[in-house]
C-alpha positions in Angstrom: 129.3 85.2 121.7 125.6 86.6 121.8 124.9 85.1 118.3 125.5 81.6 119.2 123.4 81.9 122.3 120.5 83.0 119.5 121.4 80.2 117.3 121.5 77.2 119.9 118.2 78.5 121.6 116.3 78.5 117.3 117.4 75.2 117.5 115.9 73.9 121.0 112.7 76.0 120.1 112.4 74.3 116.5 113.1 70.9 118.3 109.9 71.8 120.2 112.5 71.5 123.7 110.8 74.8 124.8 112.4 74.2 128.1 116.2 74.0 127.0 115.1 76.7 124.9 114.4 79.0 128.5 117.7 77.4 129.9 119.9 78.3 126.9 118.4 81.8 127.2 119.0 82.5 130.9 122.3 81.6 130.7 123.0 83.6 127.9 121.9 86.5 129.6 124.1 85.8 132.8 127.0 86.2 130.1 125.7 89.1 128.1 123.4 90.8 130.4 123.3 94.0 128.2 122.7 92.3 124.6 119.6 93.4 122.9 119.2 90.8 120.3 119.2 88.4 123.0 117.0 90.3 125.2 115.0 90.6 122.5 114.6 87.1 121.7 113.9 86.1 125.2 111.0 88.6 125.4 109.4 87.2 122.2 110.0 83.4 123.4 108.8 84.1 126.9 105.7 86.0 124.9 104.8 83.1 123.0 104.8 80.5 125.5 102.5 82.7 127.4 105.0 83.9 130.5 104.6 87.4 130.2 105.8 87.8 133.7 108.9 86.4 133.0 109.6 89.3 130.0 108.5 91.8 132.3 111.3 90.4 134.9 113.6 91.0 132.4 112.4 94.5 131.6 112.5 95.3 134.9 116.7 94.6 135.0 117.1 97.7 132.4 116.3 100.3 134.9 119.2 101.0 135.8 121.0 101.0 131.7 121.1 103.9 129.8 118.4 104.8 127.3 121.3 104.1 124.8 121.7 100.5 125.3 118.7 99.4 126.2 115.7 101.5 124.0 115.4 98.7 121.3 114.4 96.6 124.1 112.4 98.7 126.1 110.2 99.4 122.7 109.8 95.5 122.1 108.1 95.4 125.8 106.5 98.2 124.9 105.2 96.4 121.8 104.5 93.4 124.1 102.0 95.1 126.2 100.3 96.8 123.7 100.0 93.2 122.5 98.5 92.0 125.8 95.9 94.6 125.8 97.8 97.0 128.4 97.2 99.6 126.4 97.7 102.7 129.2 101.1 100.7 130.0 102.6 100.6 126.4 101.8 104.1 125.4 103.5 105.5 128.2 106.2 103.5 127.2 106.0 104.9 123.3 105.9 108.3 125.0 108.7 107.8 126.7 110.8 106.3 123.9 109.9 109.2 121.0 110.9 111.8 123.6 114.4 110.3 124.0 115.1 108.6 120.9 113.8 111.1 118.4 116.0 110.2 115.9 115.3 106.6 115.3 112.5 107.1 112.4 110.6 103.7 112.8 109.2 104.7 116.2 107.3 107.4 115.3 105.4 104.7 113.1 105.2 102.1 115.5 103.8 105.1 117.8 101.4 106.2 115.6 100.4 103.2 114.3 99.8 101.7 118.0 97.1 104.8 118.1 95.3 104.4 115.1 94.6 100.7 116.5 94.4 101.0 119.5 93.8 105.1 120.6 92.7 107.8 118.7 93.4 108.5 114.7 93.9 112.6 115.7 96.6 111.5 118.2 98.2 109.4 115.8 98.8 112.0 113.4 99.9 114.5 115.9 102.5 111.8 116.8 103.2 111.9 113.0 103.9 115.7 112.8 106.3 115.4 115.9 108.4 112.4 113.7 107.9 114.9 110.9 109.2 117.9 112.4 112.2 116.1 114.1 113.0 114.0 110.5 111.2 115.8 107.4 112.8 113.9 105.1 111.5 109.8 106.6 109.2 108.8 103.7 107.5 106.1 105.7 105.7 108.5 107.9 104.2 110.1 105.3 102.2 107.3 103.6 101.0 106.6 107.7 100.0 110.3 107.6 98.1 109.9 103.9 96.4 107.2 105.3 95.0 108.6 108.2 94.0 112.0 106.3 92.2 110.0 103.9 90.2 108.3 106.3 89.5 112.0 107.8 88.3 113.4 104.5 85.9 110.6 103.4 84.6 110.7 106.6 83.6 114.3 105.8 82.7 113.7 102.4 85.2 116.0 101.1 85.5 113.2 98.0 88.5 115.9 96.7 90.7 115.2 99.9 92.3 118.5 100.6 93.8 117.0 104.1 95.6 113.9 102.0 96.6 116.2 99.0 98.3 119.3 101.4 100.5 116.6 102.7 101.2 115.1 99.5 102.7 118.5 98.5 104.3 118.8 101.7 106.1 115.2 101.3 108.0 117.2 98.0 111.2 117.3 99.9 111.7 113.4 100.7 114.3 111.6 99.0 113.7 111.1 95.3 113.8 107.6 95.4 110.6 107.6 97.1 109.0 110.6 95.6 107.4 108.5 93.2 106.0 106.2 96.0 103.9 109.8 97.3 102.6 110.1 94.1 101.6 106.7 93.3 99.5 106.7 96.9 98.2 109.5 96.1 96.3 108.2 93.1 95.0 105.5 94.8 93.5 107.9 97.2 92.3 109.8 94.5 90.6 107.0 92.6 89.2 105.2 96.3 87.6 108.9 96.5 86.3 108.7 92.8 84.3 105.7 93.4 83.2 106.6 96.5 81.6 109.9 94.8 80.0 107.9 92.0 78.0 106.1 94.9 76.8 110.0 95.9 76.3 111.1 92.1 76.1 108.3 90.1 75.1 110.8 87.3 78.7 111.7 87.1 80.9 110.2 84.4 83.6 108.3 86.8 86.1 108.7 83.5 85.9 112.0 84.5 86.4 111.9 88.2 89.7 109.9 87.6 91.4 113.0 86.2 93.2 113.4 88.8 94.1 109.8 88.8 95.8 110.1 86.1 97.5 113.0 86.7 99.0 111.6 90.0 99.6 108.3 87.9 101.9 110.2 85.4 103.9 111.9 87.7 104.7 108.5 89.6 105.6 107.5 86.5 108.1 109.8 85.5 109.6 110.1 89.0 110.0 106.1 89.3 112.9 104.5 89.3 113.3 102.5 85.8 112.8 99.0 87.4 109.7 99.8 89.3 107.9 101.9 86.6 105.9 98.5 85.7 104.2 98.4 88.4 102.8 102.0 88.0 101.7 100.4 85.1 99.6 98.1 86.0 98.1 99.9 89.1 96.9 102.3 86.1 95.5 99.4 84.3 93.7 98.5 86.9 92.1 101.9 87.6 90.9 102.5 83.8 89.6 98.6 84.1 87.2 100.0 87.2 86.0 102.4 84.5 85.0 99.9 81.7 88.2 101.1 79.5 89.2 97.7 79.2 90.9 98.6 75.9 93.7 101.2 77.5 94.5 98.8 80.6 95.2 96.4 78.2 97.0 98.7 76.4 99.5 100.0 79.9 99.6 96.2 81.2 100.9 95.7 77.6 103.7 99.0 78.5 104.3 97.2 82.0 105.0 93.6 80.6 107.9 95.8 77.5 109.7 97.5 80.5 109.3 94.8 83.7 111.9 93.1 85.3 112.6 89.2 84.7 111.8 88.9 88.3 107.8 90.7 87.7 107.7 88.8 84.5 105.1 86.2 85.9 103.0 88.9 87.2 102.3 90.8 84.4 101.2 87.8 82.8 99.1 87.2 85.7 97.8 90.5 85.7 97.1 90.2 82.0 95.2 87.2 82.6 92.9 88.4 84.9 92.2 91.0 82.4 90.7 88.7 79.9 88.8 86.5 81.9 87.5 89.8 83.3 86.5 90.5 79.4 85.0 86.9 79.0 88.0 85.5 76.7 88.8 82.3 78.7 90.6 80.7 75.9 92.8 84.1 75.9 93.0 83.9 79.3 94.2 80.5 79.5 97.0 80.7 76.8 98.6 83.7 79.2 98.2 81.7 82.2 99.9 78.4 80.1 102.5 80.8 78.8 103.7 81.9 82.2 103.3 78.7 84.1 105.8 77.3 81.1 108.1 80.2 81.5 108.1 80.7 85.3 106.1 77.8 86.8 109.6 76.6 88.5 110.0 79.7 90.3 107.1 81.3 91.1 104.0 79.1 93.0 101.5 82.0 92.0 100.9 81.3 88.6 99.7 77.7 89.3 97.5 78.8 91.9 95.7 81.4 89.4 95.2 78.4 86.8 93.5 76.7 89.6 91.4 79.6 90.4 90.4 80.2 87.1 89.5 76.2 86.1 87.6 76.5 89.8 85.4 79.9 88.7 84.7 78.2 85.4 83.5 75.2 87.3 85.6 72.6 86.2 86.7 71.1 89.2 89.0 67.8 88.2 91.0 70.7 85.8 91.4 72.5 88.7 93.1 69.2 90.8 95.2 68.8 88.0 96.8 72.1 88.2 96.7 71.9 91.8 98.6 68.4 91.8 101.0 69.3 89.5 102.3 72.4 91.2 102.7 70.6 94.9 104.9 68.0 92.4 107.3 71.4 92.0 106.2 73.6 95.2 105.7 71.2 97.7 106.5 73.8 100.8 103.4 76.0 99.4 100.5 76.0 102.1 98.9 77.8 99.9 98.6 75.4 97.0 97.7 72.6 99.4 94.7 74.8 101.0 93.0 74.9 97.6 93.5 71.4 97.0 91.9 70.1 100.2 88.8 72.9 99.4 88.9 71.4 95.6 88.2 67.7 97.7 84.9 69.0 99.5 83.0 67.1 97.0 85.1 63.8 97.1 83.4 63.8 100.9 84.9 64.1 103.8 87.5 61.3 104.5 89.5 62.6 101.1 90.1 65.8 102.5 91.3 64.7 105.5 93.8 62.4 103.2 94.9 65.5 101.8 95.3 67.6 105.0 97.4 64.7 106.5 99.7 65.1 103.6 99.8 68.7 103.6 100.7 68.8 107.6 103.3 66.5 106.9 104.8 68.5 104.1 103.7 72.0 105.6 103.5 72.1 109.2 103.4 75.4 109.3 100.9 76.6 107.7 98.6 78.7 108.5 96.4 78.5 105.5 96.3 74.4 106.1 95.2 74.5 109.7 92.8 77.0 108.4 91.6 74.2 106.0 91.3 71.6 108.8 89.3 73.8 111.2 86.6 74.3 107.7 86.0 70.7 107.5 85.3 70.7 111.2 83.1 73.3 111.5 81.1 72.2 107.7 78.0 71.5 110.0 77.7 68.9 106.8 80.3 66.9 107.6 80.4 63.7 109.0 83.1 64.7 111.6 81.5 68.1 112.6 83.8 69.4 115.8 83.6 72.6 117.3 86.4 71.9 119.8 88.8 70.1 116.5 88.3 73.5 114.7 89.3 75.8 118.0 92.7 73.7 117.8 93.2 74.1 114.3 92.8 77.6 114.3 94.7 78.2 117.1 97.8 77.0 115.0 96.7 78.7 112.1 96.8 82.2 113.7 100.0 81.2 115.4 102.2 80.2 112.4 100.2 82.5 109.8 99.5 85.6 111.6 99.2 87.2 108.0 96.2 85.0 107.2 93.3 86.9 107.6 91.0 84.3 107.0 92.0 82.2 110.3 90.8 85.4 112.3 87.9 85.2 110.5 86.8 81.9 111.0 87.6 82.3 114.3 84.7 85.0 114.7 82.4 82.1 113.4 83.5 80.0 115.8 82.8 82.4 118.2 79.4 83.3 116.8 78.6 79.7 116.9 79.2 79.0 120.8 78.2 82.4 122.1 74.5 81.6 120.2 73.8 78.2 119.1 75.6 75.5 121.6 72.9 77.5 124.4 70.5 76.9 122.3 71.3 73.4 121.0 71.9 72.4 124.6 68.3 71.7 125.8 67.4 69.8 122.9 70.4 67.5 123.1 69.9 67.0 127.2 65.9 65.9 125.9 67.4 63.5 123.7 69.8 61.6 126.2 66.5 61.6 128.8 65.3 59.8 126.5 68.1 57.5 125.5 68.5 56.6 128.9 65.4 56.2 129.4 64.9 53.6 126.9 65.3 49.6 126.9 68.7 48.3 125.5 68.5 49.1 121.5 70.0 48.2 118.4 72.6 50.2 116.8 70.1 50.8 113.5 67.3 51.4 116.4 70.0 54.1 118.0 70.8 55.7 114.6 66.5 55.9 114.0 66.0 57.6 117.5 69.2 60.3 116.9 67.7 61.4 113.4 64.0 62.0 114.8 65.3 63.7 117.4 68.6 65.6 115.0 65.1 66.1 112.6 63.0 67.7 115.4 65.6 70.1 116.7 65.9 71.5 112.8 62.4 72.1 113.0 62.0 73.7 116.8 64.8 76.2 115.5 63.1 76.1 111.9 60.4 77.6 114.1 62.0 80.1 115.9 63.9 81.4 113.4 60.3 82.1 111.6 58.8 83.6 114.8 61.5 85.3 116.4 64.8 85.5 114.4 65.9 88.3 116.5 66.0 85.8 119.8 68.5 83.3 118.5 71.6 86.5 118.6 69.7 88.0 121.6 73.7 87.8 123.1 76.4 89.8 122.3 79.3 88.6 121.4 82.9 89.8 122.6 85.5 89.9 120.4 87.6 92.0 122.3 90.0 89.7 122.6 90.5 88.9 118.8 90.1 92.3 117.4 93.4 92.6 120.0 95.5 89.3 118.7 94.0 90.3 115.2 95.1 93.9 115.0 98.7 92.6 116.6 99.2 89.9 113.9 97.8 93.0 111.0 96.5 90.1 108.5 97.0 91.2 104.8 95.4 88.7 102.4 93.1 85.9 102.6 89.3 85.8 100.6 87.2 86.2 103.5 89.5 89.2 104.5 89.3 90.9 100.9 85.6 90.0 101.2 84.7 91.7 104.6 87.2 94.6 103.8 85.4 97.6 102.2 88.7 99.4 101.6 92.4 98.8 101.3 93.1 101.3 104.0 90.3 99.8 106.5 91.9 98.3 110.1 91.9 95.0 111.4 88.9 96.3 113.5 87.2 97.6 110.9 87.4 94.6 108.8 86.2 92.6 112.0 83.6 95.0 112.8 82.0 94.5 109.1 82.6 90.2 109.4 80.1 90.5 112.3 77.5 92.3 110.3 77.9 89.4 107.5 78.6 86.0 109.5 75.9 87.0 111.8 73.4 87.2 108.7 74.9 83.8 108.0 74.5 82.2 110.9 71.1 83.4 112.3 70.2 81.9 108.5 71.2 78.8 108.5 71.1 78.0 112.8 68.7 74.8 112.5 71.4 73.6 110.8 74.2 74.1 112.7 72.1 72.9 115.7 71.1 70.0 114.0 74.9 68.9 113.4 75.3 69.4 117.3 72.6 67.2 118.0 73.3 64.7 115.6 76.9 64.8 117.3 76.1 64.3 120.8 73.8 61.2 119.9 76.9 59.0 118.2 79.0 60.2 121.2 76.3 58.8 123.5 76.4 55.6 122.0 79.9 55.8 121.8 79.8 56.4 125.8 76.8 54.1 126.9 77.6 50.6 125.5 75.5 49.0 127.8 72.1 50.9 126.2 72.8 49.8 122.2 73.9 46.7 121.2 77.4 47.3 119.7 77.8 43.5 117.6 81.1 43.3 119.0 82.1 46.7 117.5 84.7 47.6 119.7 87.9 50.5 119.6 90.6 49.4 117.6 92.4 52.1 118.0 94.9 53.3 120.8 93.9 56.3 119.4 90.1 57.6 121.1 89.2 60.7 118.7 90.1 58.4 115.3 87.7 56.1 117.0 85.2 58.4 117.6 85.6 60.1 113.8 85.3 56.5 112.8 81.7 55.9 114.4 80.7 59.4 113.6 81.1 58.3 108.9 79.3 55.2 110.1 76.1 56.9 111.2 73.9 58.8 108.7 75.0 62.4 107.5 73.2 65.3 108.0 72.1 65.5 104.5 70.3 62.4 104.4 69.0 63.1 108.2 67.6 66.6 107.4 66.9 66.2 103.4 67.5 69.5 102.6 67.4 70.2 98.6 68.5 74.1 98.8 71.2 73.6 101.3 74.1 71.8 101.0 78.0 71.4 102.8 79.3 73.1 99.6 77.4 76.3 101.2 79.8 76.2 103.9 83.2 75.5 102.3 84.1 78.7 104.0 82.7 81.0 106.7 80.3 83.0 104.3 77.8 81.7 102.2 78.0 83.9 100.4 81.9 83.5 99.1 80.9 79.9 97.9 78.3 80.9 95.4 79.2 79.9 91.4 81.1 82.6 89.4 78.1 83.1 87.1 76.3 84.2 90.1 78.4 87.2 90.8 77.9 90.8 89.4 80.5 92.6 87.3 81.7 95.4 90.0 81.8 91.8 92.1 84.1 90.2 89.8 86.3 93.2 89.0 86.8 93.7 93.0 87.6 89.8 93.6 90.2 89.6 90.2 91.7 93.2 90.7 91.2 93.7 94.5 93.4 91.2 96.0 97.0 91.7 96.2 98.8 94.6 96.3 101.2 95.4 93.6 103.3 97.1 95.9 104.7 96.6 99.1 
């Protein structure tokens, strides 16, 4: 009876009848008091629509149950809290729940993984050794304890990892099925460590220091199960491709694609791909990417979307909509396919990728990656429709249906950057300019477009100014993130190309990846403040003619909408862009595409190791 309680409540919640959605669940509940799944549900709805006292109500009615019936529920609260920042709250919980359910493997991750976020890395591996000494043989808890040794060793320097390899040998009497999963983390350790001591002793032949790379490598490969052993493979290929032996990783992806699954088929082909645009044979590289897209274009999105990235690094755009068009005609439900379309549209202007982002949110509402798109065209201080308050709303959905999107977190901190340091600054400037709108005798609308650019021209230059005399005063604030390095280390974002850009390592944190976007965007943004500023100015000048009638002479131009902010977007193409305003020749909207400049540079541009880390570094070959 539970399950169709579950199943009517899905389909209130989808219908966006969030109400009937609580109903359904609260009479559920007076029928099933004791059902997890529907407890369960009803803390997650309750979380979502932001009535955390109503979960904790129904928390509260499992005092009285046994720890039998009611722990699953008691560790989703638990998870809940830790969620809401009540960090003192959920660990007791945690506490509580690995003393009496010591069996249940999965807590003693969640538990340990909750401290290495939020607590201290040496109590999360202590909690580790407890779920290890109550269940030796629960693989999973040793790739969280090789993690967090790593992280110990390279913070010591001790490039061999002696912490990481002990419990490798320790993690000998897991099942065999994923003894080979030990071994193959263990020679990505190893080879993160190489690198890493190359940057001390760069006099060192790195061949040399992935000995034990390969040694780790060989045993995952003869432990692995036969259809895995391809992606052993290419994680190999990979590593002798970070030492220049291009020849031998295209050599083992060649082993990888004779023994891979028809399911992997397409990625091995990707993988290969890569390889020889890495090597500089695009034509290669293009019959591979042609071969899979004919062989497995119908079933897997990816291999579209690396023909468009590769026709978008050699710089030919229109190639690149091509591809991108004719994938949507067979992946329509792919947000990620319609992100890089709208991005390939920057240069049509602005009102073309809006046409593209209304068809994508009608095909994928929820998208992450799309909302992510429209909250980039709102904050390109280029564009004709610059909004900081449009781009707060489309991120808000992005991080809500994509928690895994990185990049929505990250253009978030921009965001934050941006109102925490320039909308103080910009405000004084604007306030001068409406004195003196006001001030004025009733103008026309040309007049009205002359006085916002003198005045959009001279707030450039006052921050032009400042930034040359004292760069340091325009971030003089600090800004809290708190509160996203919380929602951001609860979501755990895996992919995304500001995310792979701003993480150092494939074992870094949420936090740590934030902590390092700060350091970057905050070089960005201090950069390029006038302008930003300047957008915000030229902004607040069409909204006050939009708001004073009676000062410029309108022609009869009147709303024809029903609709205010189409209106308003309408008036805002009309006036003159920033670009012409500000005629800048070195900076341009392309620049801004994304939250760092620095991402949006040509391929050509790029260095080798830079190259090999954006191909290579991305996705994980196993999960």
């Amino acid at each position: 009876a539970s399950q169709c309680w579950l199943e009517y409540s899905k389909l209130e919640e989808e219908s966006g009848n969030l109400k009937r959605c609580a109903d359904i669940l609260e009479e559920g509940l007076q029928h099933c008091s004791t059902n997890e799944n529907l407890l369960v549900r009803a803390l997650k709805f309750y979380e979502r629509t932001g009535h955390l006292d109503h979960s904790r109500q129904l928390l509260a009615r499992l005092k009285d149950s046994s720890i039998e019936k009611s722990w699953k529920t008691i560790l989703e609260g638990a998870q809940m809290e830790a969620r809401a920042g009540r960090y003192s709250i959920a660990r007791e919980w945690l506490k509580y729940l690995t003393h009496h359910v010591p069996w249940y493997g999965p807590l003693y991750k969640i538990h340990s993984e909750f401290e290495r976020d939020y607590g201290d890395p040496a109590e999360a591996f202590s909690i580790v050794e407890k779920g290890l000494k109550e269940l030796p043989r629960y693989g999973p808890l040793y790739l969280v304890a090789f993690r967090l040794l790593e992280k110990d060793d390279l913070s010591r320097k001790a490039y061999d990892l002696p912490k990481t390899m002990d419990m490798v040998s320790r993690a000998d009497n897991i099942s065999r099925e994923l003894l080979w999963r030990v071994h193959f983390e263990a020679a990505q350790s190893q080879e993160r460590a190489a690198v890493l001591l190359m940057g001390e002793k760069p006099k060192l032949s790195l061949k040399k220091a992935l000995y034990a790379t390969r040694r780790s490598y060989s045993k995952a490969i003869m432990l692995s199960p036969p259809n895995l052993v391809w992606k052993i493979w290419l994680a190999s290929g990979r590593t002798e491709v970070s030492c220049g032996n291009t020849n031998g990783a295209r050599d083992l992806f060649l082993r990888a694609y004779d023994c891979v699954t028809e399911k992997g088929r397409s990625t091995v082909l990707l993988e290969c791909a890569r390889l020889e645009e890495f090597c500089g044979d695009l034509a290669l590289s293009r019959s591979i990417l042609c071969k899979a897209r004919n062989e497995h274009g119908k079933s897997d999105w990816k291999v579209w979307l690396s023909s468009v990235n590769l026709e978008c690094r050699c710089g030919l755009r229109e190639r690149a909509i091509v591809f991108a068009q004719d994938a949507l005609d067979i992946h329509r439900g792919t947000g990620r396919l319609w992100a890089a379309l709208i991005q390939l549209r920057h240069e049509d202007g602005e009102m073309s990728q809006m046409k593209v982002l209304k068809l994508a949110l009608k095909s994928v509402p929820k998208s992450g990656e799309v909302w992510c798109e429209g909250a980039r065209i709102s904050l390109n201080p280029f564009c004709p429709t610059f909004d900081l308050q449009a781009a707060s709303r489309h991120l808000v959905f992005a991080a809500r249906f994509t928690p895994q999107y990185g990049d929505s977190f990250l253009e978030q901190l921009r965001l934050d950057m941006i109102g925490k340091w320039l909308v103080p600054l910009a405000q004084p400037l604007i306030n001068k300019m409406y004195d003196g709108f006001l001030k004025s005798n009733k103008m026309g609308r040309e007049e009205a477009y002359q006085f916002i650019t003198q005045c959009t021209k001279k707030a450039a230059d006052a921050m032009k100014a400042q930034l040359k005399r004292k760069p340091n005063s325009i971030a003089k604030d600090v800004v809290d993130t708190s509160e996203l390095e919380l929602h951001c280390c609860s979501a755990n974002p895996n992919y995304g190309h500001l995310w792979f850009q701003c993480r150092v390592s494939p074992i870094d944190s949420a936090r740590e990846v934030i902590a390092e976007a700060k350091d970057v965007m905050a070089s960005d943004i201090i950069n390029y403040s006038y302008i930003y500023v300047a957008a915000m100015v030229r902004r607040a000048g069409i909204m006050m003619i939009i708001h004073h009638p009676e000062i410029v002479d309108s022609n009869g131009v009147e709303n024809p909408y029903n609709d205010f902010d189409r209106f308003v977007n309408q008036q805002l193409r009309l006036a003159p862009t920033l670009d012409v305003i500000l005629s800048e020749k070195e900076v341009s909207g392309s620049m801004f595409v994304t939250g760092l400049t620095d991402s949006n540079k040509r391929w050509n541009t790029y260095s080798l190791a830079e190259k090999r880390r954006i191909l290579f570094g991305s996705d994980s070959l196993v999960n």
